[in-house]
Structure formats: structure tokens, C-alpha cells
Residue, then its C-alpha position, 0 to 999 in steps of 0.5 A: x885341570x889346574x886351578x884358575x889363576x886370579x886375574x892380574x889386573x883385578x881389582x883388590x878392594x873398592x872405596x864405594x862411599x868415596x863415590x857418594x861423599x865427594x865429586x871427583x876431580x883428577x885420579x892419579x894412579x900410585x905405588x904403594x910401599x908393602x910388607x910381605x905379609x901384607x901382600x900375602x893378605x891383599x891376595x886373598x883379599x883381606x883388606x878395607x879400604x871405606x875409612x881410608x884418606x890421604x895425608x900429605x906429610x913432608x911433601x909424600x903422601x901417605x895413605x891412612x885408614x887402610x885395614x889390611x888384616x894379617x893371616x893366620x899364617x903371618x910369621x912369628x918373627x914378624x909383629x903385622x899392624x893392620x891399621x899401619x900407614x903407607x906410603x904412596x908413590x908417585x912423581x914429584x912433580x905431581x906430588x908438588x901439583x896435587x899439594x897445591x890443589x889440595x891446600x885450595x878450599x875444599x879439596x883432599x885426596x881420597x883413595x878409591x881402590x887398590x888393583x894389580x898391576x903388572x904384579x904390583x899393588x897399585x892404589x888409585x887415588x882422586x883429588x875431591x871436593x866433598x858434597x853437600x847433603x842435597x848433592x848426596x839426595x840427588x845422588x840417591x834419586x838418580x840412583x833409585x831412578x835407575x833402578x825403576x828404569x831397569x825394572x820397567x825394561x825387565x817386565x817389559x821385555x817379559 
């Protein structure tokens, strides 16, 4: 039996305190510009994506903060940098939009996670607007709520 192949869809890494620190507006979907090694390293999973933010410069959009650790197995004639900046694809038109949004009050771009894509690194981005501390409590009340909700339901169904 050979061994399972990872789904091609799958999710690499997930931003999960973008979700806490911003109400989201608009996500787009945009291609990234990679180096090898890099590829080799999402693959297995060697990437941190909680510090990472978009940065507009030029009119293009580049992703900042994003760790991705090289492998041991990086070759010598190459010097991998893990903090690198990348560029992120998407069309003008929407580009042009989102900078617009984003020169508004208020509003920045945040990544929220990296998946595949017909074998193809794609990152989902979000225009945002950052919370409040008391939206950032209500969202931990809702949270808890949940929770002693699902916890009633299990004893329950005991």
C-alpha cells in the first residue's frame, strides 16, 4: 500500500489571531512568488504565518512577517532567508481597489492563511478593521459561551 499523498487543497498554515484582532471585510485569494526551497519547507509544514501583514509599496502588494524555515536539506549554493518578503499576486484592478480601501481609516490588509491550489501556494488575504478591546472581550465571552453550551449538550446526551 503506498503512502497517503497530503490533500492538494489543504490548508498550510492558518493566521488565528487575525480572527481575534480585526473584523474582517472583503478576502481575496492571491498567488505568491516562491523560491524552491521555500516550496520544499511549506510541504512539510515549516511556516509561521501569526506576525505576518500586507504591505503595499509601489502599487504591489507584499507579504511581510511571514516565517518560513529553511530545511536541513536546503542546497549549499543557496543562502535561504526566512524572514524574506514576497510578493503577492493579484489583478490590477483589484489591487487599485484594495488600495483605495486601505488608505480609508482604519482599514489594512491581513493574511489569513496559506493553502494549495491546484499545486500552487496560494495566500488568502482580508481587507480589516482592527477591534476595540471590549469587541476583543465580547469575542472571548462568546467563545467561553459556546463552549459551556457544548458542555451541557455532552453530559446531557450521557
Amino acid at each position: 500500500m503506498a503512502p497517503k499523498k497530503p490533500d492538494p487543497t489543504a490548508r498550510i498554515a492558518d493566521n488565528k489571531k487575525a480572527a481575534y484582532n480585526y473584523f474582517f471585510e472583503e478576502r481575496h485569494e492571491a498567488g505568491m512568488v516562491l523560491h524552491g526551497w521555500e516550496v520544499k519547507a511549506l510541504r512539510e509544514g515549516k511556516v509561521q504565518l501569526t506576525d505576518g501583514y500586507v504591505l503595499i509599496r509601489d502599487g504591489e502588494l507584499y507579504l511581510l512577517g511571514c516565517q518560513i524555515q529553511a530545511l536541513k536539506t536546503a542546497s549549499t549554493h543557496v543562502s535561504p532567508d526566512a524572514a524574506r518578503t514576497k510578493k503577492l499576486l493579484l489583478k490590477k484592478d483589484e489591487i487599485k481597489r484594495l488600495i483605495g480601501k486601505v488608505e480609508q481609516k482604519g482599514y489594512t490588509l491581513v493574511p489569513l492563511n496559506l493553502h494549495w491550489k491546484n499545486g500552487l501556494v496560494k495566500c488568502e488575504i482580508a481587507l480589516a478593521k482592527g477591534k476595540a478591546e471590549h469587541d476583543k472581550r465580547d469575542t472571548i465571552k462568546d467563545r467561553e459561551g459556546k463552549r459551556e453550551v457544548e458542555r451541557a449538550m455532552k453530559s446531557r446526551n450521557r
